[in-house]
LOFIVEX-160323 format. One record per residue (C-alpha): x, y, z. Coordinates in nm, 4 decimals, always signed. Layout:
N
+----------+----------+----------+
!       c1 !       c2 !       c3 !
+----------+----------+----------+
!        X !        Y !        Z !
...
+----------+----------+----------+
! end
This chain:
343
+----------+----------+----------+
!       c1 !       c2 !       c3 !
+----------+----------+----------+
! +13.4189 !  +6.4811 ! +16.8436 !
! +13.4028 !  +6.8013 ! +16.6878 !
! +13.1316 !  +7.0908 ! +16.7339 !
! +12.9813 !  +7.2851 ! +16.4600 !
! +12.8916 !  +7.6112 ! +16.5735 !
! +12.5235 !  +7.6417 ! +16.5541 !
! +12.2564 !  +7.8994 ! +16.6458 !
! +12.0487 !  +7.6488 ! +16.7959 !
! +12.2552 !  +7.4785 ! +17.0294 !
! +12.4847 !  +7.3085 ! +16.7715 !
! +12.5151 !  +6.9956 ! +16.5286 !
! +12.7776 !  +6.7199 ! +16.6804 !
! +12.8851 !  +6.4850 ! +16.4476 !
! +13.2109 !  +6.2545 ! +16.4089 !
! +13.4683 !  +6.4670 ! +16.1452 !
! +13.5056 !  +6.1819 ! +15.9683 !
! +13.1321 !  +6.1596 ! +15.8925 !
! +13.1363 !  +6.2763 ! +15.4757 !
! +12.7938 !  +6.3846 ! +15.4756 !
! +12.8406 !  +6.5757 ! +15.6688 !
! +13.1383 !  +6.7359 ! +15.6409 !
! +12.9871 !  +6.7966 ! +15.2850 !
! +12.6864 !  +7.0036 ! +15.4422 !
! +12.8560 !  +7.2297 ! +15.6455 !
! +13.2159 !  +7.1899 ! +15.5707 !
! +13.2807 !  +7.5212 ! +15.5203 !
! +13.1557 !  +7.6268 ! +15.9127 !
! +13.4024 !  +7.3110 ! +16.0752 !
! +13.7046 !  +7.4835 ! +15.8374 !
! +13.6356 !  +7.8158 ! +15.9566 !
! +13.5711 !  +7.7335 ! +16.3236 !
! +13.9072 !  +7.5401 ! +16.3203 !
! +14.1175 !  +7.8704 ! +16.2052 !
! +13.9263 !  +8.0730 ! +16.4463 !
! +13.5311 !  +8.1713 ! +16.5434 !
! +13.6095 !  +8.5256 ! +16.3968 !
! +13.5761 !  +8.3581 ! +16.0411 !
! +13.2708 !  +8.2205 ! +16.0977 !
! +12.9913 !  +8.4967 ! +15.9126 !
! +12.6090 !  +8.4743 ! +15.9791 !
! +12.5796 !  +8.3179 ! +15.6602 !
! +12.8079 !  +7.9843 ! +15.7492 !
! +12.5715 !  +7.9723 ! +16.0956 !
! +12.2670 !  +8.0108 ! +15.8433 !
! +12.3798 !  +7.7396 ! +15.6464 !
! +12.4515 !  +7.4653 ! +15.9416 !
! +12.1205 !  +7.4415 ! +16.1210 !
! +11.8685 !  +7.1535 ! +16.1143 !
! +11.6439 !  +7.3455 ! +15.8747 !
! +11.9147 !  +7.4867 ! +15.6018 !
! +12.0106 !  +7.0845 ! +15.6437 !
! +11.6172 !  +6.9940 ! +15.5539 !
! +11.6739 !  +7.1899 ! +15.2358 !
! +11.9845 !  +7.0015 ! +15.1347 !
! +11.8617 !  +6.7163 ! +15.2258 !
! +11.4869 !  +6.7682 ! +15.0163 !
! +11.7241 !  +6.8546 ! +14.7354 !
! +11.9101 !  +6.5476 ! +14.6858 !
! +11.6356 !  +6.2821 ! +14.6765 !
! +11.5196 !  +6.1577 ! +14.3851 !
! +11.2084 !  +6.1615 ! +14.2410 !
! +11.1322 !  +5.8211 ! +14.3140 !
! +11.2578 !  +5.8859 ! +14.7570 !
! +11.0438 !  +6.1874 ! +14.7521 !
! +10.7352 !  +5.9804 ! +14.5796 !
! +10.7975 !  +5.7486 ! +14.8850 !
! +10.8738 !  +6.0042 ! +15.2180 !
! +10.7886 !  +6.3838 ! +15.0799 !
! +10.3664 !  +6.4949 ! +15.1185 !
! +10.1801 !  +6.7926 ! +15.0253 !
! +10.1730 !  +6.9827 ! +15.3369 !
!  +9.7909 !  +6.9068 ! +15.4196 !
!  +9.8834 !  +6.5668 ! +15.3221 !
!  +9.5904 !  +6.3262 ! +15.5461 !
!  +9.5278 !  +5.9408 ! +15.5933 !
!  +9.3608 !  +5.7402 ! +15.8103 !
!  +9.4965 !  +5.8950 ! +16.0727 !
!  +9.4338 !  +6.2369 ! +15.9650 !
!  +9.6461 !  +6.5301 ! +15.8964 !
!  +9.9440 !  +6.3311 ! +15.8845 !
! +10.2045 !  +6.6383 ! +15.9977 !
!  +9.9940 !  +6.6784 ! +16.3369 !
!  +9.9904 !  +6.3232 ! +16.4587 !
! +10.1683 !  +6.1420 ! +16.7494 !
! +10.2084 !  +5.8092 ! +16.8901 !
! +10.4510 !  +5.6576 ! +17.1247 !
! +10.6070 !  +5.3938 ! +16.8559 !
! +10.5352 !  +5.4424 ! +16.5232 !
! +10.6640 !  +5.4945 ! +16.1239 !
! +10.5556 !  +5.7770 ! +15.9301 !
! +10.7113 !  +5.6399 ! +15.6330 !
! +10.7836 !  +5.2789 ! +15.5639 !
! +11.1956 !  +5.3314 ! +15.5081 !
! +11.4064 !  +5.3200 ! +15.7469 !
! +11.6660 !  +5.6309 ! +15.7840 !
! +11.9238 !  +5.3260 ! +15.7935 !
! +11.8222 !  +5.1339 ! +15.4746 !
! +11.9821 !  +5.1101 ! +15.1352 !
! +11.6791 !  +5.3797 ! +15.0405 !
! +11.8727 !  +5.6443 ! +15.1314 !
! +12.2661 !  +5.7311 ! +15.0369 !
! +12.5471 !  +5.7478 ! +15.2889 !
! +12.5412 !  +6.1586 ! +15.2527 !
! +12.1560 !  +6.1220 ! +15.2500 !
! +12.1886 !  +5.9258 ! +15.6263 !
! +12.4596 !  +6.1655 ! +15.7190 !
! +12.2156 !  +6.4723 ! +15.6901 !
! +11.9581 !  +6.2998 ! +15.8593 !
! +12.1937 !  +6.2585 ! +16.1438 !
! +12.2794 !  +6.5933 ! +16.2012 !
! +11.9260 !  +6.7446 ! +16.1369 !
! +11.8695 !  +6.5160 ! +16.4294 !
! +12.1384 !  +6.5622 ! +16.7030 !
! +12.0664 !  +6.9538 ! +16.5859 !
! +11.7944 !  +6.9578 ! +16.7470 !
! +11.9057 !  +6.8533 ! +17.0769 !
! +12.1182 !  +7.0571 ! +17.3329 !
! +12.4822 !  +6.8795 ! +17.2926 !
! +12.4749 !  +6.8075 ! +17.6731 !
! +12.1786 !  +6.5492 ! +17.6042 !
! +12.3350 !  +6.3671 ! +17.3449 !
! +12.4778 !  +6.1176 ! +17.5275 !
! +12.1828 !  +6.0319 ! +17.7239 !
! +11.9416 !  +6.0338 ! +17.4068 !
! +12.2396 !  +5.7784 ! +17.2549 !
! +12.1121 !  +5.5188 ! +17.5384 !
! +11.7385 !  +5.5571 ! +17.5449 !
! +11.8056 !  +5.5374 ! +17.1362 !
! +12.0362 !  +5.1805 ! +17.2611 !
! +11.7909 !  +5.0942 ! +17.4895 !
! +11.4695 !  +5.1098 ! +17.3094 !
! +11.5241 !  +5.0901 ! +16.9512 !
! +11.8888 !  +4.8860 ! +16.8954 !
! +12.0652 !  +5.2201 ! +16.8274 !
! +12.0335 !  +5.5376 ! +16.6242 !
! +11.9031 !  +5.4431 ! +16.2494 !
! +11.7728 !  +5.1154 ! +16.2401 !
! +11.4248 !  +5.1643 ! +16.3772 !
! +11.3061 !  +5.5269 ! +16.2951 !
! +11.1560 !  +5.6798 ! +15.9817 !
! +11.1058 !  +6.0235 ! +15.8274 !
! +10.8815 !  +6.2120 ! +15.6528 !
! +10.8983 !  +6.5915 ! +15.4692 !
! +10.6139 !  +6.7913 ! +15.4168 !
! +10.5527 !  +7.0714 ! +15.1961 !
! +10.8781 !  +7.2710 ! +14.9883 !
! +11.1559 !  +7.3053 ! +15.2554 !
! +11.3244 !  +7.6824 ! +15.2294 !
! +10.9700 !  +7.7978 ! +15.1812 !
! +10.7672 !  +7.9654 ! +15.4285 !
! +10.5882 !  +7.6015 ! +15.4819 !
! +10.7774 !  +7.2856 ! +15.5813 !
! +10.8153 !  +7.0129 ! +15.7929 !
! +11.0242 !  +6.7457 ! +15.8930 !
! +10.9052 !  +6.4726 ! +16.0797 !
! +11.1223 !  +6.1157 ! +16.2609 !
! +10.9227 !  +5.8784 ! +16.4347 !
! +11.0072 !  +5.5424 ! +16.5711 !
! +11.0136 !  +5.3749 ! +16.9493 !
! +10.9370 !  +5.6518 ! +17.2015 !
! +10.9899 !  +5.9137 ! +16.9501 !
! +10.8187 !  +6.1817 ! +16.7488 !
! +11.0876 !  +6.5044 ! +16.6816 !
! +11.0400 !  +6.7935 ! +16.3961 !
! +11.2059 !  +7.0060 ! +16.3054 !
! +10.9700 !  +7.3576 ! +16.0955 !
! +11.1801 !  +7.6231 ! +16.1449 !
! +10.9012 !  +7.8490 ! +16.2604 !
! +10.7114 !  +7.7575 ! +15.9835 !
! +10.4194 !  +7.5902 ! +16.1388 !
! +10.2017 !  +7.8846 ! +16.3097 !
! +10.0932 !  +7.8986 ! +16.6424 !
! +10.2634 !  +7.5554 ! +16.7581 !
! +10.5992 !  +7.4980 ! +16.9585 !
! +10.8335 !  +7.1996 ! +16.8467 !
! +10.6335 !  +7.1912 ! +16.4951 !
! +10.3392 !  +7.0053 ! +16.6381 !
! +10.2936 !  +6.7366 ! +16.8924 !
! +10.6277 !  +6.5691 ! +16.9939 !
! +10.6671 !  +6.2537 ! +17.2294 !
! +10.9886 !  +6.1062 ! +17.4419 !
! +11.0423 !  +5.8040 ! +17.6672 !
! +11.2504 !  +5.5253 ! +17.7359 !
! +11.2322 !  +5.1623 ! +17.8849 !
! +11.5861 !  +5.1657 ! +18.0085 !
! +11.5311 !  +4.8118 ! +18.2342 !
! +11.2685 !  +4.5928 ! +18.0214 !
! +10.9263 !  +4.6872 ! +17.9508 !
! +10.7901 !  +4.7092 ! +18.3221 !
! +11.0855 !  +4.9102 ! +18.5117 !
! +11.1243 !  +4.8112 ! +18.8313 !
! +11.0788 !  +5.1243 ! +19.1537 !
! +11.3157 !  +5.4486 ! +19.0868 !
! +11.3270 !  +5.3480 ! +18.6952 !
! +11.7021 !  +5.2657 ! +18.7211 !
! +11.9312 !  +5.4081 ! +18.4171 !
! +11.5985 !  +5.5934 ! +18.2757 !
! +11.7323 !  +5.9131 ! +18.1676 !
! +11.3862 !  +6.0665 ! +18.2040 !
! +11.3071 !  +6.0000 ! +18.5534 !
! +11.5022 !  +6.2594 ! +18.6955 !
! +11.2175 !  +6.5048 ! +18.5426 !
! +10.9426 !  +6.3112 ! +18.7596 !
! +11.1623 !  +6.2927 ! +19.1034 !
! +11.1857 !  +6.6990 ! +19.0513 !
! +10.7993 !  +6.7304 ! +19.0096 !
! +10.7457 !  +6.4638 ! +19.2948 !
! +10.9994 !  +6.7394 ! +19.5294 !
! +10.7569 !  +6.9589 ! +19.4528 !
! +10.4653 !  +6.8015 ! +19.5388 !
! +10.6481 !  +6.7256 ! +19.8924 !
! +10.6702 !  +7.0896 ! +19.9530 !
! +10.2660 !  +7.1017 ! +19.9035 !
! +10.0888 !  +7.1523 ! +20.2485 !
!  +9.7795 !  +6.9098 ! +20.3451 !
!  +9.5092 !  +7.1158 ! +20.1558 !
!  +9.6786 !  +7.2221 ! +19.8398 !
!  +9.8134 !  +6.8268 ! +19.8266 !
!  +9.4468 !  +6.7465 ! +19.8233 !
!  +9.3805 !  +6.9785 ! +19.4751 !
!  +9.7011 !  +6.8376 ! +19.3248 !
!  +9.6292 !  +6.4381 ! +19.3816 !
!  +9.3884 !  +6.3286 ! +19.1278 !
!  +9.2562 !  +5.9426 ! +19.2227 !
!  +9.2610 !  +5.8165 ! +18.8421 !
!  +9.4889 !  +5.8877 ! +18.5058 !
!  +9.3487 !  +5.9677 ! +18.2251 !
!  +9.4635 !  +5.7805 ! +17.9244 !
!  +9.8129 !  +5.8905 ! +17.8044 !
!  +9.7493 !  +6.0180 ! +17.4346 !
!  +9.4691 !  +6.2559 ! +17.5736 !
!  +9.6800 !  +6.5850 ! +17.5455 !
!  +9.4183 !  +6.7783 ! +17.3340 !
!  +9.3864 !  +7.1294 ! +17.5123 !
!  +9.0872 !  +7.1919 ! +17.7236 !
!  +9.1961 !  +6.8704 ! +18.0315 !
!  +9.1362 !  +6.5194 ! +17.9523 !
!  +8.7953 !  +6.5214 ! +18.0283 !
!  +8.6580 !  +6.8748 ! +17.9304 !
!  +8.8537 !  +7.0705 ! +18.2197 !
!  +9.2454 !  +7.0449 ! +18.3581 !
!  +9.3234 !  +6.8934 ! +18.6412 !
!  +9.5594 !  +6.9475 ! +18.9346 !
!  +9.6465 !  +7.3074 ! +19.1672 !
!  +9.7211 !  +7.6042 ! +18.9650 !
! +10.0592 !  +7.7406 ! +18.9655 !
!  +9.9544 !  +8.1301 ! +19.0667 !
!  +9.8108 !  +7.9465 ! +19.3562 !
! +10.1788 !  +7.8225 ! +19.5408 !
! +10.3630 !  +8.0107 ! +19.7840 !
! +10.7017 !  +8.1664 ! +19.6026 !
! +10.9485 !  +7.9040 ! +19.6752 !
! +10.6870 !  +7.6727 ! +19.5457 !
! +10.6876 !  +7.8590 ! +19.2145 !
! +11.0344 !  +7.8847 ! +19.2020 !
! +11.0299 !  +7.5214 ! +19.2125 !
! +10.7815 !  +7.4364 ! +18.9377 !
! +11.0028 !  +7.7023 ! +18.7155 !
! +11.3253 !  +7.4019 ! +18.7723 !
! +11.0368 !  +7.1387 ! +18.6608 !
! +10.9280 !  +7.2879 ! +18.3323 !
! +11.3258 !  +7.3769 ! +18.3219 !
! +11.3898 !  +7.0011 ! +18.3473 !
! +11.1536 !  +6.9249 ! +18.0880 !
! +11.2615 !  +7.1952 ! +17.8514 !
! +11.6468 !  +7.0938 ! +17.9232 !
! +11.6722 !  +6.8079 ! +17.6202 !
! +11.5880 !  +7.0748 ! +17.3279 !
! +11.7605 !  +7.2751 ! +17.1753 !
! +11.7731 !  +7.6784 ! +17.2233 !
! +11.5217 !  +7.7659 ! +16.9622 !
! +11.2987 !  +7.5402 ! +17.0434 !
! +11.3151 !  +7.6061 ! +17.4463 !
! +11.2238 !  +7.9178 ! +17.3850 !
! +10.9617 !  +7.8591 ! +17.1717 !
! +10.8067 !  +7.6757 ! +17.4129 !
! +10.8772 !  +7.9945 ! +17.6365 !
! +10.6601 !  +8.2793 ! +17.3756 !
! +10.3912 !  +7.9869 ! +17.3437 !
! +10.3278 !  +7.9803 ! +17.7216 !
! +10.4010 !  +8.3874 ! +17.7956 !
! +10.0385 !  +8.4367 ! +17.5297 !
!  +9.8507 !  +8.2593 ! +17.8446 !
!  +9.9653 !  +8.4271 ! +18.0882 !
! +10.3322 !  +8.2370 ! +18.1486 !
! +10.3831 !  +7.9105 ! +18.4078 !
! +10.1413 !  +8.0525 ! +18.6851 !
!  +9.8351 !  +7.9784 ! +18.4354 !
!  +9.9150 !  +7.6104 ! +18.4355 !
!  +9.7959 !  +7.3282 ! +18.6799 !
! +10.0071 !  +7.0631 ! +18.8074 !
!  +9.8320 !  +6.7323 ! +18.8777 !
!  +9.9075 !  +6.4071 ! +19.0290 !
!  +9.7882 !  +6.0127 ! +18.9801 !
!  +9.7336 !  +5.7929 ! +19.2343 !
!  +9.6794 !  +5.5681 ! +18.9717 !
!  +9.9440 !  +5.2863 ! +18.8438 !
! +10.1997 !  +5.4051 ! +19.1698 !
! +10.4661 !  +5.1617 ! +19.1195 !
! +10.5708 !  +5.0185 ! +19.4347 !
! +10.2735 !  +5.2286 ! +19.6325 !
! +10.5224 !  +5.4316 ! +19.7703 !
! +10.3701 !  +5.7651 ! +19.7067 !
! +10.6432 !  +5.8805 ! +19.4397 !
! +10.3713 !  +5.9452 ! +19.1897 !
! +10.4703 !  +5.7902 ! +18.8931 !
! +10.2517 !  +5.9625 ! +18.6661 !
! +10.1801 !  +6.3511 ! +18.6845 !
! +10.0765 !  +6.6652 ! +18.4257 !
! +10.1446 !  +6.9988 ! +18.3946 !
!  +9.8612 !  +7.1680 ! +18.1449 !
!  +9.8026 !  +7.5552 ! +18.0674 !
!  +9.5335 !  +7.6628 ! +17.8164 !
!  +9.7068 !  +7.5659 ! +17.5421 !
! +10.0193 !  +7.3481 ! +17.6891 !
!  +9.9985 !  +6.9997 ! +17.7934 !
! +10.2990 !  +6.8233 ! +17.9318 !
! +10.1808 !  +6.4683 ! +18.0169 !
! +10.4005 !  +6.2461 ! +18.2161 !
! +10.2841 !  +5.8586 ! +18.2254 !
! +10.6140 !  +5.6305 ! +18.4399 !
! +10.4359 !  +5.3169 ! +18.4556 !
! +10.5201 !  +5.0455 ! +18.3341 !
! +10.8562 !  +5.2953 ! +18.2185 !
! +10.8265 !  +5.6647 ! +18.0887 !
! +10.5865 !  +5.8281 ! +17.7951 !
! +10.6020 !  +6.1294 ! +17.7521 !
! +10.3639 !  +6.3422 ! +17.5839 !
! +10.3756 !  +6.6609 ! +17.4586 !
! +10.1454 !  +6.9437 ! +17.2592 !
! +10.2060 !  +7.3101 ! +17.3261 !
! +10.0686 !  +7.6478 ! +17.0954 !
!  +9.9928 !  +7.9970 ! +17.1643 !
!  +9.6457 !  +7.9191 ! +17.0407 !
!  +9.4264 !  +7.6661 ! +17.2658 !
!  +9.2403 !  +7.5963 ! +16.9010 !
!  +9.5115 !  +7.3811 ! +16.7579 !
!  +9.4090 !  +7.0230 ! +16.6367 !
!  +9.6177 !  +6.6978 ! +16.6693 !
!  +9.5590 !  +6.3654 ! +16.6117 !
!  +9.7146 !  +6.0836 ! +16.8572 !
!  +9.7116 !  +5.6986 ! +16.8878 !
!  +9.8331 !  +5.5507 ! +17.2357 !
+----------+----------+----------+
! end
């Protein structure tokens, strides 16, 4: 394996893959004399929106009849950029289907993987195994509005996965618009401590913090029922948040919720982390956020709380473990954002 310098956290791809050695050929050539060759302009040229571009420009009239909308573009589900589910198609080809070329699939891999940090790969490689037979054969894309201009989009979807990738061009939002992650890494109803899920470390580092809660502040953070998983519009599930605000903990207890949103963040790439970062600083940061608990669905009633939520004004990080992990997420510097979700 060979890595592309990148901006945003790098592109890894096999060498050997001629897509994408085509796309940013010129960056892998000059990294392998020596980093001083690489300019501005190669890094420019090798992240997963220059990619977009490239890859907008090959498709033919006929692929971009089939996978490219106007950027308002709705259907029955509404504005078709904004919505989420945890398995679905946006468009009806698959990125591993005889629609698309080899160089076509190539750039479609490395727009992906780019917008991961490197040290997930691996672990998004098995939930991919896991959950959807592998990388290609289940997920779908979709383009909206003239990539390079100051309004596009791209979209995949499939099992446990919604990912975009705007390049800053959709105001107000973080990751483009609503994104969503899990994984069923032992069948469909994972058995206590969700062996080989490579999500649940992110719930055992909430659950350490809700350990370090005293009596009273445990009783503001426990919430009897869950609401349902897709309800991440801002403004709490049912008209307010739930859970103990963060200004509220002692320091060490902050400290501690800062490595949970860390863990959350850690998948995504630079740009987008930090992103996420200006969205939440417009509210007031972490400490304007409220961390809540489920008794609800607590596999094994053994008090590891299974399903949990961290939500700000206009952030909503909603974790649902059982039967195995959804994740849910919708984040913007305005609280006035609109999405549209299906569970």
């Amino acid at each position: 394996m060979k890595q592309c310098p990148d901006c945003t956290d790098g592109i890894v791809m096999p060498v050997s893959r001629r897509g994408f050695v085509q796309s940013i050929g010129a960056v892998a050539a000059a990294a392998a004399i020596g980093p001083r060759i690489v300019t501005a302009e190669d890094v420019a040229k090798s992240t997963p929106e220059a990619l977009v571009k490239k890859l907008y420009e090959s498709l033919t009239p006929k692929q971009k009849a089939e996978i490219c909308f106007d950027w308002n573009h709705k259907d029955d589900r509404g504005l078709l950029r904004m919505h989420v589910s945890n398995n679905w198609h946006i468009s009806s080809h698959r990125i591993g289907s005889d629609f698309y070329t080899k160089d076509q699939q190539d750039m479609i891999e490395a727009i992906f993987w780019g917008l991961y940090s490197p040290d997930w790969h691996d672990r998004i490689k098995k939930q991919l195994k896991d959950d959807a037979d592998g990388y290609g054969k289940e997920q779908s894309i979709a383009i909206f509005g003239q990539p390079g201009s100051d309004k596009f989009e791209f979209v995949m979807t499939g099992r446990h996965l919604t990912i975009r990738c705007d390049g800053n061009t959709v105001e107000n939002v973080a990751f483009g618009g609503p994104i969503f992650y899990g994984h069923a890494a032992s069948g469909f109803d994972e058995d206590v401590g969700h062996p080989g899920n490579v999500y649940w470390h992110q719930a055992e580092k909430a659950n350490k913090l809700y350990q370090m809660l005293d009596g009273k502040q445990r009783e503001q953070a426990l919430i009897e029922q869950a609401p349902h998983e897709a309800k991440v519009h801002f403004g709490g599930p049912d008209g307010k948040p739930h859970g103990i605000i963060i200004s509220e903990l002692s320091a060490d207890q902050r400290d501690h919720a800062q490595k949970v949103l860390d863990a959350l963040l850690e998948p995504y790439r630079t740009h987008d982390r930090a992103e996420v970062l200006n969205c939440l600083k417009v509210h007031g940061g972490l400490e304007k956020c409220r961390l809540a608990f489920y008794k609800s669905d607590d596999l094994g009633d053994d008090g590891q709380w299974d399903n949990w939520r961290l939500e700000g004004p206009s952030f909503v990080w909603h974790y649902r473990g059982t039967p195995h992990v959804h994740v849910w997420v919708n984040i913007a510097d305005n609280p006035k954002v609109k999405i549209t979700t299906q569970g």
